[in-house]
N, C-alpha and C positions, 0 to 999 in steps of 0.2 A: 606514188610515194613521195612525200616532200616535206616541207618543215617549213611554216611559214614565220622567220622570227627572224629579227635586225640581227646581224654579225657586228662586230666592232673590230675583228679579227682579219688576215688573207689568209688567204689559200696557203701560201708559203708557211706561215705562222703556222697554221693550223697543220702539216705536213712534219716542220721541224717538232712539233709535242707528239704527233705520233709515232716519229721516230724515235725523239726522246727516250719515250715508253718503253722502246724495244731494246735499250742497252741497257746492261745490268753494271754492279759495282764490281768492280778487280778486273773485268775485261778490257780489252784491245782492240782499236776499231783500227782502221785506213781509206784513206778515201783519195780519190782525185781531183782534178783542177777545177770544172766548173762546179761546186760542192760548200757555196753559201749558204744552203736546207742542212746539210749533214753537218756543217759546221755548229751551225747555230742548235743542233739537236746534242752533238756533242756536248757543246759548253751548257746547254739544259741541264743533263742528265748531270752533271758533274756539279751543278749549283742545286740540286734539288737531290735525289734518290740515289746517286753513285757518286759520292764524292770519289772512288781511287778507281773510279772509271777513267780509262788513259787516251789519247787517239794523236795519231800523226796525220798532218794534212800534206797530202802526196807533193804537190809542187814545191815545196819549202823545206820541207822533211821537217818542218816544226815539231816538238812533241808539246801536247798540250798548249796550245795557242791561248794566250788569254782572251783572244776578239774582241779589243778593245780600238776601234772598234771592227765590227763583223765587217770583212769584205767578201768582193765576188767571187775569189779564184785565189787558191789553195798556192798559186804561183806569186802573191801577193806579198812585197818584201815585208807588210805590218806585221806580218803574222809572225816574223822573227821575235817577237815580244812573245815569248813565249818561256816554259821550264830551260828546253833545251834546244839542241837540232842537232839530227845526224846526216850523216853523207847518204847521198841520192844511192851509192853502188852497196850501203849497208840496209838499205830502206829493200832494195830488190832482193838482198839474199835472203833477209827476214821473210818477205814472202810465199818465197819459194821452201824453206825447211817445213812450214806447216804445221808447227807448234806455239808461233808466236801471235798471230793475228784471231781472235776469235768475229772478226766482222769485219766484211769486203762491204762499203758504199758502194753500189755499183751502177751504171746508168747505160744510155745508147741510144745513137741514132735509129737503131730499131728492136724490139723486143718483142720475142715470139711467147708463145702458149705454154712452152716447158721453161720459161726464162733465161733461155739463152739471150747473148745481149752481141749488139753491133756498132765497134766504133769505129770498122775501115770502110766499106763503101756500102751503096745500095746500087742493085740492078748490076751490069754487065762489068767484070772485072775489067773490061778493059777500057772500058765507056763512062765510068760510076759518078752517076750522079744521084744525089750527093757524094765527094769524098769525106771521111771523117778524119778525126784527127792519129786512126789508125789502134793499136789494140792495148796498147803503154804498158799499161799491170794486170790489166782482165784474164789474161791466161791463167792466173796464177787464184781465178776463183775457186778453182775445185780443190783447195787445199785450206780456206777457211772454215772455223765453224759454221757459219752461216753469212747469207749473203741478202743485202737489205737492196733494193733497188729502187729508184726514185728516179722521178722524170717531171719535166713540169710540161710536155707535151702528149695527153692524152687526146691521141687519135688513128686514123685507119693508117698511117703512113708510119707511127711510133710502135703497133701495137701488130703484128703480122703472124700470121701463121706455122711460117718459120723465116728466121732472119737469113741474109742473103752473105752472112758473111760469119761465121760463130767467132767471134774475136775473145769472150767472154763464156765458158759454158755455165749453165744453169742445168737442169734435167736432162740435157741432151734429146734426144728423141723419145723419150719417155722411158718407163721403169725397167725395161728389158734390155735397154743400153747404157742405162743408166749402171745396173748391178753389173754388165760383162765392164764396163768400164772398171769399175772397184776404184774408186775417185774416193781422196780421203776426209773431202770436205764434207759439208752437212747440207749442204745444195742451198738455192733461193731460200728465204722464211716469211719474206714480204714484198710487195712492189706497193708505192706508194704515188700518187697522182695526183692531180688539182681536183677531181673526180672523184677518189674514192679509195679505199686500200684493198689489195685483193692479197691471198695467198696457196696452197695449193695443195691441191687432194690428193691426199695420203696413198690413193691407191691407186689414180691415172698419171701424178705428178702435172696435171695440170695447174694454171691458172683458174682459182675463183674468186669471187667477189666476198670480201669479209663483212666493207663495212662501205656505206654509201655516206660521202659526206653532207653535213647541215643542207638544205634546200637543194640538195642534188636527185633529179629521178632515173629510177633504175633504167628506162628508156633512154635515157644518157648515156648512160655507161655501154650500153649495148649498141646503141649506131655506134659510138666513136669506140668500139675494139674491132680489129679486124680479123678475128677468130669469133667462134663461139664458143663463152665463156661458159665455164658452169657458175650456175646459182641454186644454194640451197637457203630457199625464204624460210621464215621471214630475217629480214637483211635489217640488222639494226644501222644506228646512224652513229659516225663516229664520234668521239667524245668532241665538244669543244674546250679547245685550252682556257684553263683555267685564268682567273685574275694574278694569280703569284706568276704563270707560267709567262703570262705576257708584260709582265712587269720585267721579269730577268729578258724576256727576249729584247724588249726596249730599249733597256738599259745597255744592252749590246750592241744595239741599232740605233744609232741615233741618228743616221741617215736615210732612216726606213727604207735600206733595200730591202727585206722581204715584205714592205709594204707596198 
């Protein structure tokens, strides 16, 4: 399965429109530090289909960043160009009440089957190699509406079975832990990848494959996950962004980091 046809687009780009996609207008997103894809999908959504679409970039506490221009890291002092900015200790209560945030950007060093997510270590707690940069606001996922996750390293080392460390919950061990939990969030709704975007079955809470992106084959996706994923064919291919979409993304970019 493939697509034989020139891109003029990256993977990044193409990542930030899918995400776009996925926020609506009047909603609330949040996101973390390395979070220049969710940035740049924010200020999409809000230039195109969601104008009073809102989002705070975690490192800054900016609200509504103009990204002018987009940078790397949400810790980024440009992003003070922004509506407004609240304090870091009013950023974490809002997380925690559970009424205020409709979308957790979520990411990690490893991400298992049911989407749980790992940002303190991998392998031996006492030995962890890698360490991550530890668990920041991910606790606080099971209290959004829903939770978008994004990574730009699809493979057997990002994508595991179960994560060695739940710093983030997503499904927990699937629907039977999931329900005794009584979690008041809306769990995963997406993972999104250089690869492909997957989402997850209603009735295992697994991981599946939704959409394989432009000249990607499905034999791709499947070396590089380190579960067995479900796939129900036929697997269309993800949209590619549009000419307006990459004109506002440019125009944000004028350094083409997500080129």
């Amino acid at each position: 399965m493939s697509l034989d046809q020139p891109t003029d687009w990256s993977a990044s780009e193409l990542m930030a429109t899918v995400l776009a996609g996925q926020l609506r207008d009047g909603e609330v997103a949040i996101m973390g530090t390395g979070s220049a894809v969710p940035q740049a999908s924010c200020r999409l959504a809000q230039l195109t289909h969601a104008p009073n679409f809102s989002y705070i970039a975690g490192g800054t506490c900016s609200v509504n960043p103009y990204q002018q221009p987009l940078v790397a890291s949400s810790c980024d002092y440009r992003l003070l160009r922004a509506e407004t900015a609240v304090p870091l200790t009013d950023v974490v209560l809002m997380e925690g009440r559970g009424d205020v945030f409709d979308i957790f950007f979520a990411g990690g060093i490893q991400i298992d089957a049911y989407g749980n997510c790992n940002l303190v270590a991998v392998g031996s707690w006492n030995h962890p190699h890698p360490r991550g940069p530890g668990s920041v606001g991910l606790p606080f996922l099971s209290r959004v509406g829903r939770i978008l996750i994004y990574t730009m390293s699809h493979n057997r080392r990002t994508f595991v079975e179960k994560v060695d460390f739940r710093s983030g919950p997503g499904f927990l061990e699937g629907p039977a832990s999931w329900r005794e939990a009584g979690l008041m969030g809306g769990g995963p709704a997406m993972v999104v990848t250089p690869l492909c975007t997957m989402t997850f079955n209603p009735e295992t809470l697994r991981m599946q494959i939704a959409s394989l992106h432009p000249g990607v084959e499905l034999q791709q996706v499947v070396e590089a996950t380190g579960f067995e994923i479900e796939i129900e064919p036929p697997l269309p291919f993800t949209p590619s962004p549009s000419p307006e979409q990459l004109d506002i993304l440019r125009a944000m970019d004028p350094n083409g980091l997500l080129r």
